[in-house]
C-alpha positions as a Markdown table, in Angstrom:
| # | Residue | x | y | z |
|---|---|---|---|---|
| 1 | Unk | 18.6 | -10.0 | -73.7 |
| 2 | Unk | 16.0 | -11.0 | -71.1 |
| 3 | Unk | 15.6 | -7.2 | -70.1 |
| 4 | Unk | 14.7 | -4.9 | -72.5 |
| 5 | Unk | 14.1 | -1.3 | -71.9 |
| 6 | Unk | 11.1 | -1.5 | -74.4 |
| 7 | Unk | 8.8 | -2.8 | -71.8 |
| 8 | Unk | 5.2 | -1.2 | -71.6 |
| 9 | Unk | 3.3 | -0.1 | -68.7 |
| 10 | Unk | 0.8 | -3.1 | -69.3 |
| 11 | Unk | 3.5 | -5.4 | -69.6 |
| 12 | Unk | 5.4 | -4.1 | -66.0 |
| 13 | Unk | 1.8 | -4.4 | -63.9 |
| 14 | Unk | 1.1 | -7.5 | -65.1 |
| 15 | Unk | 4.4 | -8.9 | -64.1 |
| 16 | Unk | 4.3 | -6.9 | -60.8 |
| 17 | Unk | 0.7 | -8.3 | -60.3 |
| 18 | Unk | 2.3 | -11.8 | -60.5 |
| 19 | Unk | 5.0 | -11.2 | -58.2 |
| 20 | Unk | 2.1 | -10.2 | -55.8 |
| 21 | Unk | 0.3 | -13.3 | -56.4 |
| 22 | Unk | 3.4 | -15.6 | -56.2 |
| 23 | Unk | 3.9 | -13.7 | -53.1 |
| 24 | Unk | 0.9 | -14.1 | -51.4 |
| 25 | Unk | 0.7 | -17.9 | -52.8 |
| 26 | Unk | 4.0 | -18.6 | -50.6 |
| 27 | Unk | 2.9 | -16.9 | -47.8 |
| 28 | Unk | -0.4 | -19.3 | -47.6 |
| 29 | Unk | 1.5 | -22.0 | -48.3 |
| 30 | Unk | 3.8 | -21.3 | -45.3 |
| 31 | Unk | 1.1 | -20.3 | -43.4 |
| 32 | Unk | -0.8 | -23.3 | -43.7 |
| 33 | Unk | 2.2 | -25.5 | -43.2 |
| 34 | Unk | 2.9 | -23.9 | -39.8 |
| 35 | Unk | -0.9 | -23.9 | -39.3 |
| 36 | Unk | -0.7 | -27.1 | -36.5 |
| 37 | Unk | 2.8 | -25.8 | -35.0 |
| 38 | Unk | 0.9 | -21.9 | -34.7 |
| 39 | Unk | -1.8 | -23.6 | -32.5 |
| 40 | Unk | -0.3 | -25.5 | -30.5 |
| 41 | Unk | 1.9 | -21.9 | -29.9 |
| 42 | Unk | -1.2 | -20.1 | -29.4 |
| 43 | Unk | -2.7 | -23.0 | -26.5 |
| 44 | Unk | 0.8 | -22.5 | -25.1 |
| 45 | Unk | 0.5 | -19.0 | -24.6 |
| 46 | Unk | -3.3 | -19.1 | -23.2 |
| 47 | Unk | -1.6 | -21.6 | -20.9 |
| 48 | Unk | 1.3 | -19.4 | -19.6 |
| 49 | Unk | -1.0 | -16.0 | -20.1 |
| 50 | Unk | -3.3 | -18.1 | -17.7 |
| 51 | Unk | -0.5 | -19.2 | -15.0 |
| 52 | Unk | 0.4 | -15.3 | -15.0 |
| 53 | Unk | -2.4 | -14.3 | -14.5 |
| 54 | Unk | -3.2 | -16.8 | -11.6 |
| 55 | Unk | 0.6 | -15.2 | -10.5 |
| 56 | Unk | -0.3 | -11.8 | -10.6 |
| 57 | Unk | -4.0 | -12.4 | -8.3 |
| 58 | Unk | -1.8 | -14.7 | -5.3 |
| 59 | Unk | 0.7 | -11.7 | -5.6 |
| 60 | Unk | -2.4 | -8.9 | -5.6 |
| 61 | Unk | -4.0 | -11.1 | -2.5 |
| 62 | Unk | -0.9 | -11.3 | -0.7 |
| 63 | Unk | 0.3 | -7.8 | -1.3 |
| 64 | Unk | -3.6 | -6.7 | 0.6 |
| 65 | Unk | -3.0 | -8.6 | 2.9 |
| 66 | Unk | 0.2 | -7.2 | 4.2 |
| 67 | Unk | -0.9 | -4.0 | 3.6 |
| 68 | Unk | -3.7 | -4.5 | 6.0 |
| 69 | Unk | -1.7 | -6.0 | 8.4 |
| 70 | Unk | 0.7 | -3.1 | 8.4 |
| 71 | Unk | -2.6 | -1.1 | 8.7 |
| 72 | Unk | -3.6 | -3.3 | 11.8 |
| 73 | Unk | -0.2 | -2.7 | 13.1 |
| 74 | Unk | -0.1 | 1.1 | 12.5 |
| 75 | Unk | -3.9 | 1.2 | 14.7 |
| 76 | Unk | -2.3 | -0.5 | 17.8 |
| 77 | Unk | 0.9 | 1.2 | 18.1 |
| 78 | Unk | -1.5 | 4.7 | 17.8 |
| 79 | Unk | -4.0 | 3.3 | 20.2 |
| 80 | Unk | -0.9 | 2.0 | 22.2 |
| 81 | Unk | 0.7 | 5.9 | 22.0 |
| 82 | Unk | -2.9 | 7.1 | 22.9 |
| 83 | Unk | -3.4 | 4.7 | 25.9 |
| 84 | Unk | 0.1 | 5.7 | 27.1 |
| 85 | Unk | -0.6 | 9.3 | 26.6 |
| 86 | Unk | -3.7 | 9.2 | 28.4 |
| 87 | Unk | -2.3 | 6.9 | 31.3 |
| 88 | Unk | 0.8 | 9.6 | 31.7 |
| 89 | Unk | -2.0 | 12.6 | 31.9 |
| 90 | Unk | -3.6 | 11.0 | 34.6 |
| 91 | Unk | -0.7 | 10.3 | 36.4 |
| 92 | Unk | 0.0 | 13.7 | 36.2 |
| 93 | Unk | -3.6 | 15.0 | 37.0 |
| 94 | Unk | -3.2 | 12.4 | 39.8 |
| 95 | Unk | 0.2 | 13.8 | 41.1 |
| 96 | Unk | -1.4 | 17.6 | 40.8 |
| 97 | Unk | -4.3 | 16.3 | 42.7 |
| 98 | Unk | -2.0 | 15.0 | 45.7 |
| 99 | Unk | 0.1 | 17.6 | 45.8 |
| 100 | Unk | -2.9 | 19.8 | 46.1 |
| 101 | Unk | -4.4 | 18.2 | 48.9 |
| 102 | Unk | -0.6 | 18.0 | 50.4 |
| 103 | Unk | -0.6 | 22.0 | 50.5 |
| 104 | Unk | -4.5 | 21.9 | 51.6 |
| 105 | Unk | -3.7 | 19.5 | 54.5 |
| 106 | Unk | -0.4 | 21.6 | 55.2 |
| 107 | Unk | -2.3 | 24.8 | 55.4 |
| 108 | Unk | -4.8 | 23.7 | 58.1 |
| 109 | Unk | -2.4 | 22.1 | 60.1 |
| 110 | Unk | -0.1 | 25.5 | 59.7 |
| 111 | Unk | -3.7 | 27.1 | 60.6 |
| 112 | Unk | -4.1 | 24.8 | 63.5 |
| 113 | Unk | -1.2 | 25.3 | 65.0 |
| 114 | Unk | -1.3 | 29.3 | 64.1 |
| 115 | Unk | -4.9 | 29.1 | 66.1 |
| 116 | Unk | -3.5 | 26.8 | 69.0 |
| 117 | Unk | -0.7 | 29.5 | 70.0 |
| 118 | Unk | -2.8 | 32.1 | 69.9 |
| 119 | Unk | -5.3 | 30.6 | 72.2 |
| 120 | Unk | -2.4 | 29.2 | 74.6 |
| 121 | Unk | -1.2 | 33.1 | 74.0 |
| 122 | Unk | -4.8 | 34.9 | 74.9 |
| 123 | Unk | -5.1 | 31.9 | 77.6 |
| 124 | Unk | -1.6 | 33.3 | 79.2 |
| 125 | Unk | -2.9 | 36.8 | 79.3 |
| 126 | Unk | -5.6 | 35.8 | 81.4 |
């Protein structure tokens, strides 16, 4: 019988403390094995991290760049609006300025005429 119950507490950590060792001595040992393998890994992925990051600043760049483009945009179709605006407000003010110096003129010739009668009237009673 290999296992007997009648095993002591100084006798169960001792062989729990070599279970630990073995343990730890395999892990070195495949550790250090993959030791050539883990570096070449680990200049792999600076390489890619490196690339990504490279990916990530064109994309950033790019991604300003249209937005201020789209900014650009937005200013000229406002200043466009605002010209346009401002260009129909003076045609207006320019049409309301005619039209006022249409009933002006109107009025004096209406006046003219009005004072022409009455002089060829007064010039009749005579």
């Amino acid at each position: 019988m290999k296992f007997s119950r009648d095993h002591g507490l100084a006798e169960r950590r001792t062989t729990a403390t070599e279970a630990k060792a073995a343990l730890l001595q395999a892990y070195k040992a495949a550790h250090a094995a993959a030791d050539p393998e883990r570096e070449a890994r680990m200049a792999q992925r600076a390489i890619r991290a490196e690339e990504r990051a490279k990916r990530h600043a064109e994309r950033d760049r790019l991604k300003a760049e249209e937005e201020a483009r789209a900014e650009q945009q937005a200013r000229e179709r406002e200043e466009a609006a605002i010209a346009a605006a401002r260009a129909e407000q003076d045609a207006r003010e320019q049409a309301e300025a005619s039209r006022i110096s249409r009933v002006v003129e109107d009025e004096a010739a209406r006046k003219a005429e009005r004072d022409r009668r009455y002089a060829a009237r007064k010039a009749r009673q005579k």
